[in-house]
GUDRENVO-134690 format. One line per 5 residues: number of its first residue (from 0); for each residue x, y, z of C-alpha. Coordinates in nm, 2 decimals. Layout:
NUM = X,Y,Z  ...
//
This chain:
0 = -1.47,0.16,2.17  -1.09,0.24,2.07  -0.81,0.10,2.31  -0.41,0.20,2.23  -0.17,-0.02,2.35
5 = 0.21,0.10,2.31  0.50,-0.16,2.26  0.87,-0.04,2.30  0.92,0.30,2.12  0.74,0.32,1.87
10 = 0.81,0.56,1.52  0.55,0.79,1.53  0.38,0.79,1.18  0.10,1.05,1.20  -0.13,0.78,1.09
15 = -0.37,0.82,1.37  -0.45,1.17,1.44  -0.75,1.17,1.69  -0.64,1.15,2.07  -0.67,0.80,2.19
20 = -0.55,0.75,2.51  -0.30,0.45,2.57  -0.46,0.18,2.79  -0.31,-0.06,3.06  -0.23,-0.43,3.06
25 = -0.29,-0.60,2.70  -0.58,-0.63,2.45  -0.87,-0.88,2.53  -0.84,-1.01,2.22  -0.56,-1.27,2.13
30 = -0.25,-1.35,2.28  0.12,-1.18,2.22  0.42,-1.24,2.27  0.73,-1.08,2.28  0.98,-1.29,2.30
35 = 1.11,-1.30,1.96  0.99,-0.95,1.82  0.65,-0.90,1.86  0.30,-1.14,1.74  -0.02,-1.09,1.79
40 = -0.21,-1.48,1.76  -0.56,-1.52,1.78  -0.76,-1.89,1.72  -1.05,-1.78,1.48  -1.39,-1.96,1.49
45 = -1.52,-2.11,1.17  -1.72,-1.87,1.02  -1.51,-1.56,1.08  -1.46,-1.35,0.81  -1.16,-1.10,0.81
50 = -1.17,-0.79,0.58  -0.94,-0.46,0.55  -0.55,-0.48,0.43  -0.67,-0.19,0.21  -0.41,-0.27,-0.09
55 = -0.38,-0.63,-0.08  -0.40,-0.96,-0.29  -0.67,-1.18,-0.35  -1.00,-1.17,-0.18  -1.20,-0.92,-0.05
60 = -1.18,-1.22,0.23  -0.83,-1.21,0.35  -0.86,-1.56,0.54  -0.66,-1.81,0.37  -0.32,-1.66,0.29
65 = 0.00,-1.44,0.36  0.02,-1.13,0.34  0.32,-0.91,0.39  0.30,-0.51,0.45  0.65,-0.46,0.24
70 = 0.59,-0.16,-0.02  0.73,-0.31,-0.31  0.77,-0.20,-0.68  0.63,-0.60,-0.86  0.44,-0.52,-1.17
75 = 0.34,-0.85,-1.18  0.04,-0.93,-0.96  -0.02,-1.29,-0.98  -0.21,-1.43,-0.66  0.12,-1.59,-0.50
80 = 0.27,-1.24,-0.44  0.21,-1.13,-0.08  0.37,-0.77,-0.09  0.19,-0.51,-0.32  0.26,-0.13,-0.35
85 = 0.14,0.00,-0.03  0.11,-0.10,0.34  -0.24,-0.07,0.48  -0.21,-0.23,0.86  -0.60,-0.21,0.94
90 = -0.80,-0.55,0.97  -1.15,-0.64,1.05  -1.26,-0.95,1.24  -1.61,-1.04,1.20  -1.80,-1.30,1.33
95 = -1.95,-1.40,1.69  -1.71,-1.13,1.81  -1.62,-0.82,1.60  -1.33,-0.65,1.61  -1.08,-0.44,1.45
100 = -0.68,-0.44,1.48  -0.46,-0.18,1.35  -0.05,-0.18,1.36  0.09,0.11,1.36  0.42,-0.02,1.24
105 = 0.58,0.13,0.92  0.81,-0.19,0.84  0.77,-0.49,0.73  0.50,-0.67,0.93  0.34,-1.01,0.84
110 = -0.05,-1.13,0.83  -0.10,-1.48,0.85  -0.44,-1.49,0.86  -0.53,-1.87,0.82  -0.25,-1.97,0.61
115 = 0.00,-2.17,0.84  -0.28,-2.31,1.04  -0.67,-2.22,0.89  -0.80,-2.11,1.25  -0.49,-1.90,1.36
120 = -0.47,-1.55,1.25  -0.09,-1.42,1.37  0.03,-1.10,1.30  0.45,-1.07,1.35  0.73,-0.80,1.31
125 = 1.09,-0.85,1.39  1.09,-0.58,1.65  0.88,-0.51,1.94  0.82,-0.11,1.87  0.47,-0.04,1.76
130 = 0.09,0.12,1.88  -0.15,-0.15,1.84  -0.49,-0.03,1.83  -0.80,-0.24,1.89  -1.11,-0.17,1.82
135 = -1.46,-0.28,1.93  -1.78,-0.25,1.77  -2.14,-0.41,1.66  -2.05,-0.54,1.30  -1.71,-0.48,1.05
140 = -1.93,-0.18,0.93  -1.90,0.01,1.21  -1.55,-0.07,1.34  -1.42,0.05,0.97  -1.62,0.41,1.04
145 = -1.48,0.40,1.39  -1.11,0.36,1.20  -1.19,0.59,1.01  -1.27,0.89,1.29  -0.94,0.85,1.41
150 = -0.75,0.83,1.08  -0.88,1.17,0.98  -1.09,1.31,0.67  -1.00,1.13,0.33  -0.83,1.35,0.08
155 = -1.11,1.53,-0.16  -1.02,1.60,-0.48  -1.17,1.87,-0.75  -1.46,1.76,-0.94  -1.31,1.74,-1.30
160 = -1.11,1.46,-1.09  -1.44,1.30,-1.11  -1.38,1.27,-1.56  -1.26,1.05,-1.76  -0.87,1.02,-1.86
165 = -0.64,0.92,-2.09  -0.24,0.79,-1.99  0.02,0.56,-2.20  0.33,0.57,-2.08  0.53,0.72,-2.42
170 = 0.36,1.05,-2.51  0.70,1.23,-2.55  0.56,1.57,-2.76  0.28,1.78,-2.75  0.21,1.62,-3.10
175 = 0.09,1.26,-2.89  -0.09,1.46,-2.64  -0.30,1.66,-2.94  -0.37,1.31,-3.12  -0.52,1.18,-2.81
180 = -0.72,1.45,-2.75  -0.85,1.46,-3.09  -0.90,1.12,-3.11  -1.14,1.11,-2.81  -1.31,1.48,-2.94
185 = -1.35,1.40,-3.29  -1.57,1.06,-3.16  -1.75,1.21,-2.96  -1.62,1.08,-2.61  -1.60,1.23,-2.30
190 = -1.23,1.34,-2.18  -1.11,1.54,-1.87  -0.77,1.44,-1.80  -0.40,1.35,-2.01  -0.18,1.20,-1.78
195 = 0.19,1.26,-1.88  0.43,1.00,-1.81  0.80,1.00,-1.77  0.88,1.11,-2.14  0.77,1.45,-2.04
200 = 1.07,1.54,-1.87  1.42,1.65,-1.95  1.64,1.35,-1.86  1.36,1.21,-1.65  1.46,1.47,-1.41
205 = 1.14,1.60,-1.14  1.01,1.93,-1.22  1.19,1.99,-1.54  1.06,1.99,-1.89  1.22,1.85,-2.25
210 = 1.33,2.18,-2.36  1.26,2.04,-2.75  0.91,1.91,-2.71  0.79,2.19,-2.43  0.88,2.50,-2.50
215 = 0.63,2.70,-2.43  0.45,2.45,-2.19  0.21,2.72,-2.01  0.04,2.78,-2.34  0.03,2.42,-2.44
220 = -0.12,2.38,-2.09  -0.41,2.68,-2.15  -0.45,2.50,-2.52  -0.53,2.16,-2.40  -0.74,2.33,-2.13
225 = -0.93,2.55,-2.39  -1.07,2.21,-2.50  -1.15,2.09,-2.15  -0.83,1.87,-2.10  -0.67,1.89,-1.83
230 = -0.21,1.81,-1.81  -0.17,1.60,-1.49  0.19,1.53,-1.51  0.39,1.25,-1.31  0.66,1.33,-1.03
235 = 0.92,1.03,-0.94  1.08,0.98,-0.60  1.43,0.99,-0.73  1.65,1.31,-0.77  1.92,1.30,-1.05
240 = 2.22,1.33,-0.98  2.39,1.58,-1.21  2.55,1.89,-1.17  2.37,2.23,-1.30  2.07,2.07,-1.17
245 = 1.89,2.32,-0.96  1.69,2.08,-0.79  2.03,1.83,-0.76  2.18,2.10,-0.62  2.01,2.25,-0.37
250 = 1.91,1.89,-0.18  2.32,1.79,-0.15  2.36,2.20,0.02  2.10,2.16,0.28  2.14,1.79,0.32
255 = 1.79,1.73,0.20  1.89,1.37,0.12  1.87,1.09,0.24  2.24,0.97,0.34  2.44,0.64,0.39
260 = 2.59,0.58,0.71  2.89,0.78,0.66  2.70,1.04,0.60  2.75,1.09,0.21  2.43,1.08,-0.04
265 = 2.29,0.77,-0.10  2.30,0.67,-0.46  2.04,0.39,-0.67  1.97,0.39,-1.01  1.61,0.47,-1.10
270 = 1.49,0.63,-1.46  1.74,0.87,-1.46  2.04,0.67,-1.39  2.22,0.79,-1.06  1.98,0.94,-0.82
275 = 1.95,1.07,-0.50  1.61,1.04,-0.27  1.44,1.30,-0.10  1.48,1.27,0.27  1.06,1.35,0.30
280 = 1.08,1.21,0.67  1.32,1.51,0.75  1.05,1.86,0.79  1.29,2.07,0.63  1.36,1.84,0.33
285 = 0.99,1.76,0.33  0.89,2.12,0.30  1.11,2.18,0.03  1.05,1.89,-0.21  0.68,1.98,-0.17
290 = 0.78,2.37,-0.26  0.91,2.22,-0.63  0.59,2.11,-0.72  0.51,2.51,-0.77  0.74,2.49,-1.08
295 = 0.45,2.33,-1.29  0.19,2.46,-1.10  0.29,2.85,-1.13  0.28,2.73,-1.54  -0.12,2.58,-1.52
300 = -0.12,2.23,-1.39  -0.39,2.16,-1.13  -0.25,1.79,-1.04  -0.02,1.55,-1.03  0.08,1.15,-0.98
305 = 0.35,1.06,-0.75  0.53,0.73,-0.86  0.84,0.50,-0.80  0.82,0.58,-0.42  0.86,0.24,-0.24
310 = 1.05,0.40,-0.35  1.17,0.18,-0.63  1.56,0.11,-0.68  1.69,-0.10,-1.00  2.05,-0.14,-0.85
315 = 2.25,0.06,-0.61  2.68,0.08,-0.63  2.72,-0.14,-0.37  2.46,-0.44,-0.57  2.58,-0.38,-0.85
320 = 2.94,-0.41,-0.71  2.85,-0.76,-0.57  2.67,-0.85,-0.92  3.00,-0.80,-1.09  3.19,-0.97,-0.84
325 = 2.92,-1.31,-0.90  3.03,-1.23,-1.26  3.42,-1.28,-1.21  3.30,-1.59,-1.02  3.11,-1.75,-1.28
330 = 3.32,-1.67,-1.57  3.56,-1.95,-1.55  3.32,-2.22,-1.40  3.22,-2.53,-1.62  2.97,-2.52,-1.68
335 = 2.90,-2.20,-1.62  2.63,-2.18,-1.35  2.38,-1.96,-1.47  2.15,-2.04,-1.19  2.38,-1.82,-0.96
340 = 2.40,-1.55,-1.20  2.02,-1.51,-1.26  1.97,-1.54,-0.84  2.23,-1.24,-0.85  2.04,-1.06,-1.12
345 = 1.68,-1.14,-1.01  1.77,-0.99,-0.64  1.91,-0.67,-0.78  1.62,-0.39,-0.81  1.46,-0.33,-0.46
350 = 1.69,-0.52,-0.25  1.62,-0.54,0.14  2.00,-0.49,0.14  1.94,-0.15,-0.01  1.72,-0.09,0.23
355 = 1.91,-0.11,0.52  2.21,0.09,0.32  2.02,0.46,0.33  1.89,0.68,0.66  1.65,0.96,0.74
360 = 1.73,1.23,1.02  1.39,1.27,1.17  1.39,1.53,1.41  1.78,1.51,1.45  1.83,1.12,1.50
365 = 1.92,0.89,1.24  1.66,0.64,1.13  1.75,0.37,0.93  1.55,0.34,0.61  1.45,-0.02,0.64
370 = 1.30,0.06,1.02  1.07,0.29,0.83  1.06,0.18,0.47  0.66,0.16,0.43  0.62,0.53,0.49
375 = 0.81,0.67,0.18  0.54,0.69,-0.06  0.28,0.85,0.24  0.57,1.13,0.33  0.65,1.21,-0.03
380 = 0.28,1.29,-0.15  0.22,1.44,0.26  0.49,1.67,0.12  0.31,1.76,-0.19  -0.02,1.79,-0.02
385 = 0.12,2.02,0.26  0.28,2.26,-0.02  -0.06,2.27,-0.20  -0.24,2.41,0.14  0.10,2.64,0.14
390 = 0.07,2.76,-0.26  -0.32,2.80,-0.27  -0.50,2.71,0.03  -0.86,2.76,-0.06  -0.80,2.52,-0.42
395 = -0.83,2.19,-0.43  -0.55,1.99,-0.65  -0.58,1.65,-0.79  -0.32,1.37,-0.64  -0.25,1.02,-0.59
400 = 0.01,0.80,-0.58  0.15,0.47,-0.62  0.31,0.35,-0.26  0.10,0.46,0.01  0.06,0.41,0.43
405 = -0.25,0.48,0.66  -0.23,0.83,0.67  -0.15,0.93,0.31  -0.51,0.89,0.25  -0.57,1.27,0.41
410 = -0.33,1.37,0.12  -0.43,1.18,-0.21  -0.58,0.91,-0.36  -0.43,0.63,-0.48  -0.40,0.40,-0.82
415 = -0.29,0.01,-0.75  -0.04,0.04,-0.99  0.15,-0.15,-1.28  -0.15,-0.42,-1.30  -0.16,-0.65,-1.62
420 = -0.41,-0.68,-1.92  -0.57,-0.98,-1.75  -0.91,-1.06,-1.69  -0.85,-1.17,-1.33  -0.76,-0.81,-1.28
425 = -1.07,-0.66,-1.33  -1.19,-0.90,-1.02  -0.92,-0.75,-0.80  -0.96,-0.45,-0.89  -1.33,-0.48,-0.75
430 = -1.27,-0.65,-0.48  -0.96,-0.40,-0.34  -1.23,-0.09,-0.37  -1.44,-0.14,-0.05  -1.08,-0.28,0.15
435 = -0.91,0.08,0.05  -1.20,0.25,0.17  -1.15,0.09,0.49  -0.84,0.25,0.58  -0.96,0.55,0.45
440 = -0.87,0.58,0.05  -1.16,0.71,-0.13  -1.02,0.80,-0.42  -0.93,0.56,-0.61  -0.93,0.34,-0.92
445 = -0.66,0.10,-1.16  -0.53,0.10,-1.51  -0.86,0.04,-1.69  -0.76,-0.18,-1.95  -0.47,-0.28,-1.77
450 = -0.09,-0.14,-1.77  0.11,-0.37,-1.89  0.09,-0.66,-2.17  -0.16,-0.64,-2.51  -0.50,-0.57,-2.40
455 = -0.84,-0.67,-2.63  -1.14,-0.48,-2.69  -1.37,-0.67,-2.49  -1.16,-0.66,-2.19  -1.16,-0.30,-2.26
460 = -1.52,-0.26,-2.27  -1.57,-0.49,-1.97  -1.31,-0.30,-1.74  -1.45,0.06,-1.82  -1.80,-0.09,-1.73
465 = -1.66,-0.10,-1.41  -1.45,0.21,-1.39  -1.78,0.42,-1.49  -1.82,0.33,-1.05  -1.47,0.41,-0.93
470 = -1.37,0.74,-0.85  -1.04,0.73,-1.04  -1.14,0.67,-1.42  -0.82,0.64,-1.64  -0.68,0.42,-1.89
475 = -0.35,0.39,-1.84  -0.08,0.15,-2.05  0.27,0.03,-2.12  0.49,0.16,-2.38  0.53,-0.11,-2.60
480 = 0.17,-0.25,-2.56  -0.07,-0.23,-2.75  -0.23,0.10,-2.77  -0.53,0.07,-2.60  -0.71,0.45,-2.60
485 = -1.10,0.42,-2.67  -1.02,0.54,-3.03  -0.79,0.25,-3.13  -1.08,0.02,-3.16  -1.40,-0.03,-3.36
490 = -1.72,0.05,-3.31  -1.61,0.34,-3.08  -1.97,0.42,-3.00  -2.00,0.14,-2.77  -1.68,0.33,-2.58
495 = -1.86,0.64,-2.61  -2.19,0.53,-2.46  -1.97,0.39,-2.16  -1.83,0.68,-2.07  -2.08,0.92,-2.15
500 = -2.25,0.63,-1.86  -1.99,0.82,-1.62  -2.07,1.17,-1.68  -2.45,1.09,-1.70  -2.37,0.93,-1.33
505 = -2.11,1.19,-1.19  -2.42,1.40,-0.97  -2.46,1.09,-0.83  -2.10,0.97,-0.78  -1.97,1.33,-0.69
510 = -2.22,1.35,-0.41  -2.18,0.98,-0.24  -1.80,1.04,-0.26  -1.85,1.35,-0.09  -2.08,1.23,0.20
515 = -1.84,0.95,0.20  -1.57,1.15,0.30  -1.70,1.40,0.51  -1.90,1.16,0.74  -1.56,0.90,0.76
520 = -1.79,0.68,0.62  -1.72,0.40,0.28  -1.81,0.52,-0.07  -1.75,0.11,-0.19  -1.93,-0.16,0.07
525 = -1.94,-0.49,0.04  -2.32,-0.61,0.05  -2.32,-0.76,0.41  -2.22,-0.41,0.57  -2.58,-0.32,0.43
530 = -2.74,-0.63,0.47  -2.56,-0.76,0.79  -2.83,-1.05,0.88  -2.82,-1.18,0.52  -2.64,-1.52,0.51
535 = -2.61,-1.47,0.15  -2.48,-1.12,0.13  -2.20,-1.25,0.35  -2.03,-1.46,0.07  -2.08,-1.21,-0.19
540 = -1.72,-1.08,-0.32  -1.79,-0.96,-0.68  -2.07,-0.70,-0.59  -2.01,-0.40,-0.44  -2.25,-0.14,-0.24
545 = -2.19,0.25,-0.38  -2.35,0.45,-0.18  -2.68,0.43,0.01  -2.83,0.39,-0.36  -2.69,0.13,-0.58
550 = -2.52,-0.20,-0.62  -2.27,-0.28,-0.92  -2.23,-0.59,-1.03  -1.95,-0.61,-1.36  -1.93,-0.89,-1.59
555 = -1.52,-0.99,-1.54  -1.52,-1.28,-1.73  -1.39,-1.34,-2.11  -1.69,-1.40,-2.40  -1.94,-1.40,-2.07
560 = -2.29,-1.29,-2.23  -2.40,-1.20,-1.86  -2.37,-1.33,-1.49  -2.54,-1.44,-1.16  -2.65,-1.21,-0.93
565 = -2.76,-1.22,-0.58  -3.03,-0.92,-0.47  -3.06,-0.91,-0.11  -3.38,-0.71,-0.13  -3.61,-0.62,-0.45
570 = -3.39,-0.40,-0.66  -3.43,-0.20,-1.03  -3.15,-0.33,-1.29  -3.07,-0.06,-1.51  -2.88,-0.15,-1.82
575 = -2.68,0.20,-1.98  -2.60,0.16,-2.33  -2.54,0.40,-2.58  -2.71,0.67,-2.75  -2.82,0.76,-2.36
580 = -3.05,0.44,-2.41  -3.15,0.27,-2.06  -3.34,0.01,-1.99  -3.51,-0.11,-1.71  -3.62,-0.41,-1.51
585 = -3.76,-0.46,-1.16  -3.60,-0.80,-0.98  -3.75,-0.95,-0.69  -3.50,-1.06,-0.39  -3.29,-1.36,-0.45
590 = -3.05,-1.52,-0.71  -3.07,-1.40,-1.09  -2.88,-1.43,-1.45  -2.88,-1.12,-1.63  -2.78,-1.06,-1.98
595 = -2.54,-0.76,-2.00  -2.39,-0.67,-2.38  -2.04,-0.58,-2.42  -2.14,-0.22,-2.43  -2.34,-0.17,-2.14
600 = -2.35,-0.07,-1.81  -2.55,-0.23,-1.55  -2.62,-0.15,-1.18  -2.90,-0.21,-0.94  -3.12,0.08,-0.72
605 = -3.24,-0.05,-0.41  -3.65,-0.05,-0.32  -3.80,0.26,-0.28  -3.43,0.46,-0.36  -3.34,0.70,-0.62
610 = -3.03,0.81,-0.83  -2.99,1.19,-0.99  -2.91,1.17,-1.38  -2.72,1.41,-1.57  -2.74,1.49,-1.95
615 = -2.41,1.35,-2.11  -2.09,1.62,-2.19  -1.80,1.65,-2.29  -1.66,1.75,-1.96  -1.76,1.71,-1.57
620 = -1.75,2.15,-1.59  -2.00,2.13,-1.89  -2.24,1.90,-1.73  -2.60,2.05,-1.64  -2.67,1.96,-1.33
625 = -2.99,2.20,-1.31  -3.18,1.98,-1.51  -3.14,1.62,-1.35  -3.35,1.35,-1.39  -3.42,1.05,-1.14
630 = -3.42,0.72,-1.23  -3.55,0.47,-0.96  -3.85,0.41,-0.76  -4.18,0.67,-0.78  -4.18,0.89,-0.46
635 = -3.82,0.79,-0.36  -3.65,1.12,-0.24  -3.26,1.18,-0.31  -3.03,1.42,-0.08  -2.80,1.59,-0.36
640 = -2.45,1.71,-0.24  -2.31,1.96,-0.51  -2.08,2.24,-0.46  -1.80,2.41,-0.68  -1.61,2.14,-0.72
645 = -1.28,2.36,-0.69  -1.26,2.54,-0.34  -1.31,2.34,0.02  -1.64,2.48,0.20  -1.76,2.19,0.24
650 = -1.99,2.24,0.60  -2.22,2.49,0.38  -2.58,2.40,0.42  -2.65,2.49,0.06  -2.44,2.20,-0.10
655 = -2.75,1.96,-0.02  -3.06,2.00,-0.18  -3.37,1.71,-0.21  -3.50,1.59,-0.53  -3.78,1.39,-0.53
660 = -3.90,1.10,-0.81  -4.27,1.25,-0.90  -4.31,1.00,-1.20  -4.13,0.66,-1.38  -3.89,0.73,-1.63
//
């Protein structure tokens, strides 16, 4: 059961797009108060668990800390930061009493969720202007499925989505594109995908191309796809500002910008030095910043990454005005107070002062950017989604983005962003999967390898063991850092049998995705939403549920020759390794150590379930999926979605087939 209850006036986000009808009086659940703002306080028995926050820090848990729904460009992800990229209002309590909580706010809105006082979870926002929805249900499984029929269908990608790809931030010519595609080719692993960074551009300016270095991009773009590669090309939030710019041009005509309180363009300093943003809360602007992303399309490319859309701001005049006048301040001070200067310094890029310096006009009134700061990122890929059903309605295109709402998720997927080369972050990146899912991101993934700093092999090895599960599969890295494609290191077979692992699974991953997304249902679950009267599966945080069929269970720890795992029921553990080598070995219920090599792949098949396997290839278009095998338990039967992979008929009857298991592998 779904109740609405409406506070003040609230923004209306398009984040809920099922008809729920606004209820009386005020939620059973908690107590709020409106005296100062709004908060929502509830005293949480000892054994509650709450789950969701989608993008968030830490556990997959959230008891025990802050968190703060800010969207907010911080590269640096240690567990003391309580505003990520995104701002995904949806949580879960589950215990005695289950139920769910979303705040439909798009500012800044704070989750204390056992951090100022262990029992008392207390949500708070400085004004009283939101839709609260509550939710009721049997378990945390099915009040996220509830969520999700309301949220509307998660964005489905093409199948070649479903590859393996290749980013570093610093290919600049179609020279460092060609060497990573030969360097993945001429070893023998699997590639789908180069992801072109900022350097692509002319003057880091959107839909434009380095006249030098791109040319004749459309047939650069039909010779990287003649050897199965796919161009996915990145599109930032800011606008340059500079005159003979088409794009420039056209926004400050029609006031597609947004604009200060005087009325004039807001300027900030992104990439490109001076930039305007796209006003993609105003329709009209909205329409048209999503009709630019035809420029590259009309010349091959088939998707895109939207990034920098917080959006992100290094300084505007106005800081960088009150930085200087710090500096005149400081000049002449014995000693000179350095502190003050850094403070000054440290608050410039992505200042809340900023914030509150820019407006929307959203159906004629003015909307000050801070009131509605954590919807940026959702509008500008909305507006790229809405101009692909526009430009070719039947095709699918790939797209995610970095900044993100509840709602977004009908238009893209999503990376987690500028992560680190730390081993902790292979552990959050597991344990955000199944909490994205929750508010309805499916497709998803992180920097395998991690973004920024020097990575090492192992790590390497160890994080693309786990990307093999996630939807989005792409190593992505810092210029600077060490480069960190597959080819860099030695021994590249051991790469090569870890991502051939992907495409051998991709029938298998392609089709729970799908069902995933077409029933609102969770493509990653945490092991007590399967197993909801197992005390054990409960406190289980490092292995995920994919599927119906499997559990994963990656190694995240440095030098670790294997870990402990805990089966809820009796289970296969398959070990992938190269050379298409798997081995086998059936594991009763109950706790385990397993040895897993650098270059494997492990996961689990529950009793009496099956998975379909696919010969390895080169790309997902050249895989065979006629001739699958099964690998699992004898007479376990496996319902196969499959369709084109490219156009959106989903509902047809003849995507499913059955395979059945006749014999052991």
């Amino acid at each position: 059961m779904i109740r609405k209850y409406i506070f003040g006036k609230p923004f209306h986000t398009d984040a809920v797009i099922a008809k729920v009808e606004s209820a009386d009086g005020i939620p059973s659940y908690g107590t709020i108060s409106l005296a100062e703002g709004f908060s929502f306080a509830y005293k949480m028995e000892q054994d509650d668990i709450v789950y969701g926050l989608g993008e968030a820090n830490r556990g997959l848990n959230k008891r025990g800390y802050c968190y703060i729904s800010d969207c907010t460009d911080d590269p640096n992800h240690t567990e003391d930061k309580r505003s990520l990229y995104a701002a995904h209002n949806f949580i879960v309590v589950s215990g005695k009493v289950n139920f769910g909580l979303f705040f439909d706010y798009p500012s800044k809105l704070t989750f204390d969720i056992g951090y100022t006082r262990s029992d008392l979870l207390e949500v708070t926002c400085e004004e009283a202007h939101l839709a609260l929805y509550v939710i009721e249900g049997t378990d945390a499984y099915d009040i996220a499925k509830q969520f999700r029929s309301i949220i509307g269908r998660s964005y489905i990608p093409p199948k070649f989505a479903f590859g393996f790809g290749q980013s570093r931030w610093g290919y600049k010519t179609k020279e460092d594109f060609r060497k990573a595609a030969e360097g993945y080719r001429k070893n023998g692993i699997p590639l789908d995908m180069i992801y072109m960074d900022i350097d692509y551009m002319e003057g880091y300016k959107d839909f434009t191309l380095n006249k030098e270095n791109f040319s004749d991009f459309p047939e650069f773009v039909k010779e990287m796809k003649d050897q199965g590669v796919r161009l996915v090309p990145i599109i930032d939030a800011g606008v340059k500002v500079e005159d003979g710019y088409d794009i420039y041009e056209e926004g400050v005509k029609n006031r597609y910008f947004c604009q200060r309180e005087d009325g004039s363009d807001f300027v900030a300093a992104v990439w490109p030095g001076d930039t305007h943003f796209p006003d993609v809360l105003n329709e009209d602007a909205r329409k048209w910043f999503g009709n630019k992303y035809r420029i590259l399309i009309d010349q091959g490319i088939e998707g895109f990454w939207n990034d920098m859309n917080e959006p992100a701001i290094f300084y505007s005049k106005e800081g960088m005005e009150e930085l200087k006048a710090v500096i005149r301040e400081c000049v002449d001070e014995e000693p000179f107070p350095l502190w003050k200067l850094e403070e000054k310094l440290n608050g410039l890029s992505n200042s809340p002062k900023d914030y509150k310096r820019f407006y929307h006009n959203v159906n004629g009134e003015r909307i000050r950017h801070d009131k509605v700061h954590n919807l940026f990122g959702c509008y500008m890929t909305r507006a790229a989604g809405e101009a692909f059903q526009r430009i070719a309605p039947e095709k699918r295109f790939l797209m995610f983005s970095r900044s993100s709402y509840v709602g977004m998720h009908r238009y893209g997927g999503i990376w987690t962003g500028d992560n680190k080369s730390w081993w902790s972050h292979i552990l959050l990146n597991l344990k955000m999967m199944p909490s994205l899912n929750m508010c309805g991101f499916l497709y998803t993934g992180a920097d395998i390898g991690g973004f920024g700093a020097d990575t090492t092999r192992d790590l390497v090895l160890r994080w693309l063991a786990l990307g093999v599960f996630t939807p989005l599969m792409r190593n992505h890295s810092a210029i600077g850092t060490r480069e960190q494609e597959c080819y860099q290191f030695e021994n590249t077979e051991d790469f090569c049998g870890i991502i051939e692992t992907r495409y051998r699974l991709v029938p298998y991953l392609y089709s729970e995705y799908m069902k995933a997304a077409l029933h609102d249902d969770l493509y990653f679950k945490p092991l007590v939403f399967i197993y909801p009267q197992d005390e054990f599966a409960r406190g289980v945080e490092d292995q995920m549920m994919i599927g119906n069929e499997i559990m994963i269970a990656p190694v995240y720890t440095q030098n670790a020759k294997g870990r402990y795992v805990y089966l809820p029921e009796r289970m296969k553990f398959l070990k992938f390794s190269k050379h298409g080598q798997v081995t086998e070995e059936l594991l009763e219920k109950g706790h385990h150590y397993v040895e897993i090599a650098l270059h494997e792949v492990p996961l689990f098949i529950r009793d009496g379930k099956c998975i379909p396997l696919a010969n390895a290839a080169s790309t997902v278009e050249e895989l065979d999926t006629a001739r699958l095998t099964l690998a699992g338990f004898e007479g376990a039967q496996y319902v196969l979605y499959e369709d084109d992979g490219i156009h959106k008929d989903y509902e047809n009857p003849r995507n499913y087939r059955t395979l059945v298991k006749s014999s052991e592998m």
